[in-house]
C-alpha positions in Angstrom: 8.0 17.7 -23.3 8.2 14.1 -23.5 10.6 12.2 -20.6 8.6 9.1 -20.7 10.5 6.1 -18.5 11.6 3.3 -21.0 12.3 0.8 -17.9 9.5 0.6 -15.8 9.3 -1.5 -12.4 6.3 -3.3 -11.7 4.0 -3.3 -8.8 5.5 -5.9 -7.4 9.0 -4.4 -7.5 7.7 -1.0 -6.4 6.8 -2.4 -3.2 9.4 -4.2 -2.6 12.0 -1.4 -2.8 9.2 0.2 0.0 9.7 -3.0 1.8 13.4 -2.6 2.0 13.2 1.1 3.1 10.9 0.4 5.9 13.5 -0.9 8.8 15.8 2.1 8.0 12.5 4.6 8.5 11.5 2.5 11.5 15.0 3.8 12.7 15.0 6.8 11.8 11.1 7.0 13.6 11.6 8.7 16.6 14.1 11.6 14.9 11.3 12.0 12.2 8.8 13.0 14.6 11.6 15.4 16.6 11.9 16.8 13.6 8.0 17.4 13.0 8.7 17.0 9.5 10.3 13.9 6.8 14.1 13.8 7.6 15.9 15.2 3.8 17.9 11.6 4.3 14.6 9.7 4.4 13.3 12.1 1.3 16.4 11.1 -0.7 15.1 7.5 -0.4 11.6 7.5 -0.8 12.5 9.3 -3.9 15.3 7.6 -5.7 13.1 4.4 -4.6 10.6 6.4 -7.2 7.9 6.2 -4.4 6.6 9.5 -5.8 6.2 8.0 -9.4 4.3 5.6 -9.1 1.1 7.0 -10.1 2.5 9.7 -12.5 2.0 10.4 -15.6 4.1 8.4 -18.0 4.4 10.9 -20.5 6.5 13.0 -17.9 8.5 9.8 -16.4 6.3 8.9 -14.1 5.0 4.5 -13.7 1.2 4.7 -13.9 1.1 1.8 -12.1 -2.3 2.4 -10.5 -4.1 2.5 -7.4 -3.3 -1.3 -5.6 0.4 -0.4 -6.3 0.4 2.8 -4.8 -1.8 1.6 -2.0 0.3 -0.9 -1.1 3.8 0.5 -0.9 2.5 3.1 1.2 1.3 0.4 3.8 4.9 -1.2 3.6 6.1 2.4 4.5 4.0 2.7 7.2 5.4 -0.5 8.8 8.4 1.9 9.4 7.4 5.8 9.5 3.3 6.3 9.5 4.6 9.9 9.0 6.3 9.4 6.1 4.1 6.9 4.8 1.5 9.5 4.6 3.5 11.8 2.3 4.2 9.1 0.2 0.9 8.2 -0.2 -0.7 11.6 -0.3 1.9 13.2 -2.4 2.0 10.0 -4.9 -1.5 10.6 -5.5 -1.0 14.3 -5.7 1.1 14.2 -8.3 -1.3 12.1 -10.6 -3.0 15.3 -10.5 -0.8 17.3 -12.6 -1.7 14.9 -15.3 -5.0 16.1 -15.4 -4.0 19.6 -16.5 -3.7 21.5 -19.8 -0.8 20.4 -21.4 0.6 23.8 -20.9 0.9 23.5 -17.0 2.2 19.8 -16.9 5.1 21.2 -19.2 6.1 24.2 -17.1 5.7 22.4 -13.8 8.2 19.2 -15.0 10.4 21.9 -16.8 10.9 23.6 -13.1 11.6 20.1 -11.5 12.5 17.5 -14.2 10.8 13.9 -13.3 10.5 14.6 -9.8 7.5 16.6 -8.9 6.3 16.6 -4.7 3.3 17.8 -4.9 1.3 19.4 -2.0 -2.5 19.6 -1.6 -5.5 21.4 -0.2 -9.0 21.0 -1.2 -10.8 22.9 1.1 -11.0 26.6 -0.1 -10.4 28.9 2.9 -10.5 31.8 0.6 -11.5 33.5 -2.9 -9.8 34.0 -5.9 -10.3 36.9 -7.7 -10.5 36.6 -11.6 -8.2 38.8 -13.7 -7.2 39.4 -17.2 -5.1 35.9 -17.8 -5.9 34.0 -14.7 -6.5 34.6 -10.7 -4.8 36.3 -7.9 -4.6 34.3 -4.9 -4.2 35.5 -1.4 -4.8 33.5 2.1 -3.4 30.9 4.3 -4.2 27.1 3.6 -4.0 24.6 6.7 -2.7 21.0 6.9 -0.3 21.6 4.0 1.4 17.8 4.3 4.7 17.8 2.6 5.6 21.6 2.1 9.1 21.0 3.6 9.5 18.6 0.4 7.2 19.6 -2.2 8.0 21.9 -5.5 4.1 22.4 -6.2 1.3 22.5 -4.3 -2.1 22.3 -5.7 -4.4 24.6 -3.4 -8.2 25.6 -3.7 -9.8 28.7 -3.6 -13.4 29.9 -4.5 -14.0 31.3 -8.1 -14.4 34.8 -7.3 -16.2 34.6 -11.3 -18.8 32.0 -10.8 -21.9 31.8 -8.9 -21.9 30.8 -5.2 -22.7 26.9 -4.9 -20.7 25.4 -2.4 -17.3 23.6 -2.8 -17.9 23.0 -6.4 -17.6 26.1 -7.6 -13.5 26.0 -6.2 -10.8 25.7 -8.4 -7.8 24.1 -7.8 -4.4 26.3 -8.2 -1.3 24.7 -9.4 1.2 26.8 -7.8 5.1 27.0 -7.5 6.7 26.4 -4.0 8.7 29.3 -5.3 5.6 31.7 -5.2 4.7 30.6 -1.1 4.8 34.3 0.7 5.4 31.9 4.3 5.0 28.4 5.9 3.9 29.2 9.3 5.3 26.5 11.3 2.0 25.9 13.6 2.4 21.6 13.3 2.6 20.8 17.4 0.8 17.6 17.4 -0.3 14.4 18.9 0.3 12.2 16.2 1.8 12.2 12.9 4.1 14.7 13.6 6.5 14.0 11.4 4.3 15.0 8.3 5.2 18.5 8.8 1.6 19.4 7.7 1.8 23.6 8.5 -0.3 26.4 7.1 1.0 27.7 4.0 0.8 31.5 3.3 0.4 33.1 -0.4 0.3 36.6 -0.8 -1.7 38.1 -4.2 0.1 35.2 -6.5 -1.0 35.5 -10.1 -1.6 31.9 -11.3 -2.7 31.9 -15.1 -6.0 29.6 -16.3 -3.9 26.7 -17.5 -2.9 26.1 -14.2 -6.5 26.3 -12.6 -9.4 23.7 -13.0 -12.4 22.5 -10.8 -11.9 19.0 -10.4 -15.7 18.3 -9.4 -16.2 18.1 -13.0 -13.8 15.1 -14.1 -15.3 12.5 -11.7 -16.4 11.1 -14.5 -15.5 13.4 -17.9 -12.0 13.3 -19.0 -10.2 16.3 -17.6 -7.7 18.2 -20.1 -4.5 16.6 -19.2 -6.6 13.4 -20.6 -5.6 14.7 -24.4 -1.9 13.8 -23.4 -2.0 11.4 -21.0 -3.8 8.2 -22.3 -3.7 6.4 -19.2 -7.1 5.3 -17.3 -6.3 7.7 -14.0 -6.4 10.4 -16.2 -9.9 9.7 -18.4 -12.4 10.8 -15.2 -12.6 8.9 -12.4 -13.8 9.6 -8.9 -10.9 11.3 -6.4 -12.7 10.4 -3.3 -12.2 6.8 -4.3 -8.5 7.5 -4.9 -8.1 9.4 -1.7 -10.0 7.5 0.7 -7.7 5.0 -0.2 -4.5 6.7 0.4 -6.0 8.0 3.5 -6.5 4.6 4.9 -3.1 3.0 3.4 -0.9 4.0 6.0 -3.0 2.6 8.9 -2.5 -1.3 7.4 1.4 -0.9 8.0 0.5 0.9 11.5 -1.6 -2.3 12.3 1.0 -4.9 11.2 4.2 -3.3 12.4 1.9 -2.5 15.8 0.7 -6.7 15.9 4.8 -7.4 15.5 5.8 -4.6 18.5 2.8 -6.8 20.7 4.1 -10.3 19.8 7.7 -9.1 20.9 6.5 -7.5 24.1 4.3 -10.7 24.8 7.1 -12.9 24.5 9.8 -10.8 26.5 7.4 -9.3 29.0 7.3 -10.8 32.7 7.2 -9.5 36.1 6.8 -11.0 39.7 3.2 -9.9 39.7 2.9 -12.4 36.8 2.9 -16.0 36.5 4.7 -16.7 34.2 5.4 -14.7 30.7 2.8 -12.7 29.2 2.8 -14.5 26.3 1.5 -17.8 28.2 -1.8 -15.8 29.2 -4.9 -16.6 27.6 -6.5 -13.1 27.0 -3.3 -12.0 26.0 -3.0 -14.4 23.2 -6.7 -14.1 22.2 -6.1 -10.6 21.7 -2.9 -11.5 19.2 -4.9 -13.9 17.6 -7.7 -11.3 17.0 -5.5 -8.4 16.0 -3.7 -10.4 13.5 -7.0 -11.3 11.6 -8.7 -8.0 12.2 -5.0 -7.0 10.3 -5.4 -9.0 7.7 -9.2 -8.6 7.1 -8.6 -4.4 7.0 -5.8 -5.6 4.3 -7.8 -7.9 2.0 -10.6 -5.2 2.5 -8.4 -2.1 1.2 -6.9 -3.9 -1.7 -9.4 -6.1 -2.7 -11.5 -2.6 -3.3 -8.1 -0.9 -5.1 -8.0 -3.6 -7.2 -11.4 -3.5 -8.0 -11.1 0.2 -9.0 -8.1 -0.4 -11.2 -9.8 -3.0 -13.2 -13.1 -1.2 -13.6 -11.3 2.4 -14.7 -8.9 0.4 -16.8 -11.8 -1.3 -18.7 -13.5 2.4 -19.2 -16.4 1.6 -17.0 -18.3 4.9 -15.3 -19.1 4.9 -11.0 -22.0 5.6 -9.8 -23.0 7.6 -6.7 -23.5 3.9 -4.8 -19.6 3.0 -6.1 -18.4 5.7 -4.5 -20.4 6.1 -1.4 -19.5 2.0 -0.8 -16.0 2.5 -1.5 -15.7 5.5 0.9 -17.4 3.2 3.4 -15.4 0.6 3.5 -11.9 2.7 3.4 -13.6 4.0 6.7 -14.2 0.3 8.1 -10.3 -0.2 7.2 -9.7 2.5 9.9 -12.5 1.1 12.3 -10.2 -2.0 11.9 -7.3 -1.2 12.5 -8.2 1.4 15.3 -9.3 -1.5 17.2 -5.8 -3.6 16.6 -3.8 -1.0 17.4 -6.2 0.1 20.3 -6.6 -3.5 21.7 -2.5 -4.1 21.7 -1.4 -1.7 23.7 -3.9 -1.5 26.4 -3.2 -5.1 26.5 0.4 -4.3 26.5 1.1 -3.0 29.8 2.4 0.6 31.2 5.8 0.2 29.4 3.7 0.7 26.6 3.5 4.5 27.5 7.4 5.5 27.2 7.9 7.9 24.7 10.9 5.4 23.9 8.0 2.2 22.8 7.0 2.3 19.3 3.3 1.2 20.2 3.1 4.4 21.9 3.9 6.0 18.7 1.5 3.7 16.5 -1.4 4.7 19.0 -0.9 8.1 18.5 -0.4 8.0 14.7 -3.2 5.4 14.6 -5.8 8.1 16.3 -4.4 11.1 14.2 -5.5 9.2 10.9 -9.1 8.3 12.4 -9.4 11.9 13.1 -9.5 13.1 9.1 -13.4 13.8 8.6 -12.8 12.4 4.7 -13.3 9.0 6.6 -15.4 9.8 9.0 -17.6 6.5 9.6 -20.8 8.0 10.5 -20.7 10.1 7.7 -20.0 7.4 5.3 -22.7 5.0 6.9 -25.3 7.7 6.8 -24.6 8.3 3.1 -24.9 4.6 2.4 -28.5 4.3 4.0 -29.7 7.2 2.5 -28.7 5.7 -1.2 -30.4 2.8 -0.3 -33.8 4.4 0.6 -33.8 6.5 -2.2 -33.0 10.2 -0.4 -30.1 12.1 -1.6 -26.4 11.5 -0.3 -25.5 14.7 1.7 -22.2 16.3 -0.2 -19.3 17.3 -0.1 -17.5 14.0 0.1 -20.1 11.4 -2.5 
C-alpha cells in the first residue's frame, strides 16, 4: 500500500492551522469537559487540520514532520482545549507507532481506516498474553485509555505469556482494532482533563497475530521492522521516553500562555471597593504577571529547544545514551515545574472569582495539576535518576 502525501505542509503551516482552531476549542471548552470526552465537531477539525499526521508515516499519508512540529501545535491547541490538546499530542505520536511495525500490520491497519489512523495507547501491562499458534490471545481491562471515543486502533501491552519474567521489558505491545474492544467502561469522573475521555478499555480473548505484536524496549536504539519501509529517522530506533515526555509536557505551554492572557484580562478589569484602585495598578500583582510571563516563555524555549535538539541529532543518525535520555526526561519534568508555578501563582493571585466553574483559570488549574500528576514526569524521579548517572550507580528503570 502506498498513499504517500504529494503536498505536504510545513511545520510552520501545521501550527498555524492549530493556531486558528484554538479560539473555536476555547469555545467549545466548557462543553468538552460536560462531555468528558473530545466533542465529534472538534474531532472533525483537529483531523481535517491533519493534526493527527503530523508525525506519521509518509509512506501511508502521513507528514513526518518531527518532534518540534508536533510539540508545538499541540501547545497552540492547548491555548484552547488542554483536553483536546492532549489527544492530539498523544495520539499524533501514537500513530508514529504504527510505523514501526511489520509491513504486514501497517497495511491492514491503513486498509481499515485509509490515511486517518487515531491511535490509542497503553504501555503499562495489566495483564498476560498467552502465546498460541499464529499470535496471542489477549484478555483484560487497560486504564487511562485517552482517545477511545475517537480512535480506530489502540496499541495495548500485555506480558509475554512465552518469555521469561523480567519486568516491563518482556511486554509486547498489541496493535488491535477498535472493532475487536469487548467494552469501554465509562469510569472517567475527574478533576481535570476531563474532556480526554481517558476510560478503561475491555478485551475479551482477542486473537491478535505476531505482525501485529512487538516489544518496543528493543528499538530505542535498533531499527524496529516498520524501519524496512519507512525511511524516515522516527522510525530507525530512537528513544520513546524522549518522544513522550515531550508530548506529555506540550499541552501545559498552551495551559501556561492562554492561563498568563486569562490573568492580564482579569488584572485589568478587576476592581472592587475593598481595592484602591484596579488590580492591575498593584505592585505584587504585576510582579507576579511579569514573572509568569517569563517563567512561560523560559518552559517554552526549554521544551522546544530540547525537541529540536532531538530532531537534529536522530535526523543526523546519531545514537542516545542513558545520560540523553535521563536529561531530556528531566527537563520535560522542569517544563511542568514551570508552568505549575504560572498557572498556580495566577490564580491565587486572581481573586475568588477565579473559583466559578464559569472562569477559564479555574479550568487551567485543574487541567494544569491533572498533567503534573502523570508519574512519566514525575520530578523526583527524574532528578534522582540524573544524580545517580552522575555518580556512576545505575539509573533505576522503568522510565531511562
Amino acid at each position: 500500500m502506498d498513499a504517500e502525501v504529494k503536498n505536504i505542509p510545513t511545520a510552520a503551516e501545521i501550527v498555524d492551522r492549530a493556531r486558528k482552531i484554538a479560539p473555536i476549542l476555547a469555545e467549545r471548552a466548557t462543553a468538552t469537559e460536560e462531555n468528558r470526552s473530545m466533542l465529534p465537531k472538534n474531532l472533525d477539525l483537529i483531523r481535517d487540520a491533519g493534526l493527527f499526521r503530523i508525525m506519521q508515516a509518509r509512506r501511508y499519508g502521513g507528514f513526518e514532520l518531527g518532534l518540534p512540529a508536533m510539540a508545538e501545535a499541540t501547545a497552540e491547541i492547548a491555548l484552547g482545549s488542554a483536553s483536546d490538546a492532549w489527544i492530539v499530542g498523544l495520539c499524533g505520536n501514537q500513530n508514529r507507532f504504527i510505523g514501526m511495525y511489520p509491513a504486514e500490520a501497517q497495511d491492514e491497519v491503513y486498509a481499515a481506516c485509509g490515511d486517518n489512523p487515531i491511535t490509542c495507547l497503553v504501555t503499562g501491562p495489566t495483564t498476560t498474553a498467552d502465546p498460541v499458534d499464529g499470535g496471542f490471545r489477549l484478555t483484560g481491562k487497560w486504564p487511562y485509555v485517552s482517545g477511545v471515543d475517537q480512535c480506530n486502533w489502540l496499541l495495548l501491552s500485555a506480558f509475554d505469556g512465552g518469555a521469561e519474567a523480567d519486568g516491563a521489558r518482556t511486554s509486547l505491545t498489541f496493535l488491535v482494532p477498535r472493532t475487536d474492544v469487548a467494552d469501554v467502561i465509562d469510569d472517567w469522573h475527574v478533576m481535570g482533563l476531563r474532556g480526554t475521555g481517558s476510560k478503561t478499555v475491555v478485551l475479551d480473548d482477542v486473537f491478535v497475530p505476531l505482525h501485529r505484536a512487538l516489544n518496543l524496549w528493543n528499538y530505542d536504539t535498533d531499527p524496529p521492522p516498520g524501519g524496512d519501509v519507512n525511511p524516515g529517522a522516527m522510525f530507525q530506533g530512537v528513544p520513546r521516553i524522549m518522544i513522550f515526555t515531550t508530548m506529555l509536557a506540550a499541552p501545559a505551554l498552551g495551559i501556561a500562555a492562554a492561563a498568563v492572557d486569562a490573568y492580564r484580562e482579569r488584572l485589568e478589569s478587576r476592581a472592587s471597593a475593598l481595592m484602591s484602585g484596579k488590580q492591575s495598578e498593584a505592585a505584587p500583582s504585576q510582579i507576579v504577571l511579569g514573572r509568569a510571563m517569563e517563567r512561560s516563555a523560559m518552559a517554552s524555549d526549554i521544551l522546544l529547544g530540547a525537541a529540536r535538539d532531538f530532531d537534529d541529532r536522530a535526523e543526523a543518525g546519531e545514537k542516545f545514551t542513558a545520560e540523553d535520555r535521563i536529561s531530556h526526561r528531566l527537563r520535560m519534568a522542569e517544563v511542568l515545574r514551570l508552568c505549575t508555578e504560572v498557572v498556580t501563582d495566577v490564580f491565587m493571585d486572581a481573586g475568588t472569582g477565579a473559583m466559578f466553574d464559569r472562569n477559564p483559570l479555574q479550568r487551567m488549574f485543574r487541567d494544569m495539576y491533572a498533567i503534573r500528576s502523570h508519574v512519566v514526569i514525575d520530578p523526583n524521579n527524574a532528578a534522582e535518576n540524573r544524580g545517580r548517572l552522575s555518580l556512576g550507580i545505575d539509573p533505576r528503570p522503568p522510565f531511562v
